[in-house]
N, C-alpha and C positions, 0 to 999 in steps of 0.2 A: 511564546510558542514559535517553531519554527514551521512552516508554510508553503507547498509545493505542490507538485503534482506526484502520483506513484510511475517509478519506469523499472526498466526489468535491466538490470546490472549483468552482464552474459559473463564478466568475469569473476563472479563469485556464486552464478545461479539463484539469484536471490532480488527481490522489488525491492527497491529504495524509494527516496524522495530525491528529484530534482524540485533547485529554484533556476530558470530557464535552463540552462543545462552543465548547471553546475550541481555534485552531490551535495544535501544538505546529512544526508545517512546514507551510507553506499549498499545496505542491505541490513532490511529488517529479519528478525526471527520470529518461527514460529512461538505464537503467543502473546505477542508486542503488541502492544495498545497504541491504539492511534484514535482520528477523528477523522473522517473523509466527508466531504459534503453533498449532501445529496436532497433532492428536493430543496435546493434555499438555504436546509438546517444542516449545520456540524452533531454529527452523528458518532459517535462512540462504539466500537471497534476494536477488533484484533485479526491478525491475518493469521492463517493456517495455514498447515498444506494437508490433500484426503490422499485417502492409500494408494490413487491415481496420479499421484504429486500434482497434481492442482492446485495451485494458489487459491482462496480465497477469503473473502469477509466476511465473518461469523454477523451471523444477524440482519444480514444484508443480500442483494440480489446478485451480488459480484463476485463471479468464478472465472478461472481460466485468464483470461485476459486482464489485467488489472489495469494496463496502460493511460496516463493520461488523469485518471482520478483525483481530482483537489483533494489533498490529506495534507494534515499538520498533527506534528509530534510537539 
């Protein structure tokens, strides 16, 4: 698995993974499964976007701002 954090990619509109600030995925689609860690545990996931284009993680408390998030694809 490859291992990072989620940033917000301004030249394709779109959250990727950085590993320090290098792209490891320069921009996920909506419906792409991932893992982000939360509480300690890797957590299983997919990112959307609502009819407000909102980024966020289905199943999870994280909207709007995704920045920074330990995820691995």
């Amino acid at each position: 698995m490859r291992e990072g954090r989620l940033g917000y990619n301004s030249s394709n509109g779109r959250y990727g993974i950085l590993s320090s600030d290098l792209w490891i995925d320069t921009g996920l689609h909506c419906g792409e499964c991932l893992q982000i860690l939360m509480d300690g545990k890797w957590v299983e996931t997919r990112i959307e976007m609502d009819a407000a284009r909102n980024w966020y993680l289905v199943g999870t408390p994280y909207r709007g701002d995704l920045e920074y998030i330990q995820a691995r694809i």
